[in-house]
C-alpha positions in Angstrom: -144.3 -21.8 166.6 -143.7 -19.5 163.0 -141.2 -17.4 163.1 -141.7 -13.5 162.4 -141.2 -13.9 159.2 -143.6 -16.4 158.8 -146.4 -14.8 160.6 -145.4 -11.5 158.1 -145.8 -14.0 155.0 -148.9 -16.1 156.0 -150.7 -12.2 156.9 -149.7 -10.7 153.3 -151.0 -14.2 151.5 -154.5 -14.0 153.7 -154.8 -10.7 152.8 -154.4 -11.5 148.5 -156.1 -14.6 148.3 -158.7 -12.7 149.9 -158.4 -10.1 147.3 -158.6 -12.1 144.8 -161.2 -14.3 145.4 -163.7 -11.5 146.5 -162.5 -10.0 142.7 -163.7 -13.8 141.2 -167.2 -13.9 143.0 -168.0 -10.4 142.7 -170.0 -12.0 139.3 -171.5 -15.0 141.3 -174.6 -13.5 143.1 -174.6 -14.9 147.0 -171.5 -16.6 147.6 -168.8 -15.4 149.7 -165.0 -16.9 150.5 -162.7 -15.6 153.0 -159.8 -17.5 154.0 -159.9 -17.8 157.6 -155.7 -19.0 158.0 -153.1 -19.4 156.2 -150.0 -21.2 157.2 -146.9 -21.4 155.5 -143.9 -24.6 155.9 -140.6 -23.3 157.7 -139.3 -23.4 154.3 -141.9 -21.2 152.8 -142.2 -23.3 149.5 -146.0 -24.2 150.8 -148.7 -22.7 152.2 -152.3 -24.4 153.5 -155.2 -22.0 153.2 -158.1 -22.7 155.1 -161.3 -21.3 152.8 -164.9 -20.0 155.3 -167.0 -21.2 152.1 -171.0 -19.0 152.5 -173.2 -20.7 152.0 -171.9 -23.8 153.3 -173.9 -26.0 151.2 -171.8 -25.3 148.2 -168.6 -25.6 149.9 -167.4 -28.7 149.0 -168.2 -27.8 145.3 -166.4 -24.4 145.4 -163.6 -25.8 147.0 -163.0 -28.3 144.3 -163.4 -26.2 141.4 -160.8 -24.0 143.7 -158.4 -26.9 143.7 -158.8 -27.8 139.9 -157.7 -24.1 139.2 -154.9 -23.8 141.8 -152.2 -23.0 139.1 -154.4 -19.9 138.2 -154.8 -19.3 141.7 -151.1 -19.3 142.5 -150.2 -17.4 139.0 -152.7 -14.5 140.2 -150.7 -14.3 143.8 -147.9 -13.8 142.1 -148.8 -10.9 140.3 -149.5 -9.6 143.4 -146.8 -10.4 145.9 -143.6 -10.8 143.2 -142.0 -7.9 144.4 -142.0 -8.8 148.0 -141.6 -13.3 147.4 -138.7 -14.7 145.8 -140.7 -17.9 145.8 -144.5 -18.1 145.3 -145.5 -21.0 147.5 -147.2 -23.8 146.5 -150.6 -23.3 147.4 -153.2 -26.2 148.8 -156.9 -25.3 150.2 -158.8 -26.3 152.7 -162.2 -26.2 153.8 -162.7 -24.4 157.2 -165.8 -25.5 159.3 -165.7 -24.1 162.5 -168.3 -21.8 161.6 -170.2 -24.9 161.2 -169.3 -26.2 164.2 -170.2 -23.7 165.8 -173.4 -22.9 164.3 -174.2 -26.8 165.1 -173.3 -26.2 168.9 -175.6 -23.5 169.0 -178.5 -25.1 167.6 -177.7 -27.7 170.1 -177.4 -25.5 173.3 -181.0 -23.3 172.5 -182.6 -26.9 172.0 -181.6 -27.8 175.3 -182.9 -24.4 176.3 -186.0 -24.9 175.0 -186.0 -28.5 176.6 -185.8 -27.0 180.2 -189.0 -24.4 179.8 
């Protein structure tokens, strides 16, 4: 269970990596990231990001070139969030699928659907 502060920390992170990655794929036409969780350790020296990737096709590609510029990444948070982090954590990303998932369960359950007319 995070503590208060925590759950404060892992908001105000979600809410600037957001920032800036909508700011570095407002030039690349039909791709969208949004960062889904954050969670940061007890210690709050790291923090996992989970990244919603659209389309999901490119995902894994994004989030690599994401993870080869993490230091650029973390440099940019702390422009953002000096003032209210003594530490900047140390950031690692994720890919989240459950919108896969879930897209994959629905294609399942209307082709049962379908199977039953």
């Amino acid at each position: 269970m995070d503590s208060t502060r925590q759950q404060k920390i892992n908001r105000l992170i979600q809410k600037e990596l957001s920032e800036i990655f909508r700011k570095q794929t407002q030039q690349m036409r039909g791709i969208l990231i949004s960062v889904s969780v954050v969670r940061i350790s007890p210690d709050l020296g790291n923090a996992k990001a989970y990244l919603s990737i659209f389309p999901s096709d490119k995902g894994k590609e994004i989030l690599e070139n994401i993870r080869a510029n993490v230091k650029a990444v973390r440099f940019d948070l702390g422009q953002k969030v000096g003032k209210q982090l003594r530490i900047i954590p140390e950031l690692s990303f994720y890919l989240d699928d459950s919108l896969d998932y879930l897209e994959n369960i629905d294609k399942l359950l209307n082709k049962d659907n379908k199977k039953e007319d």
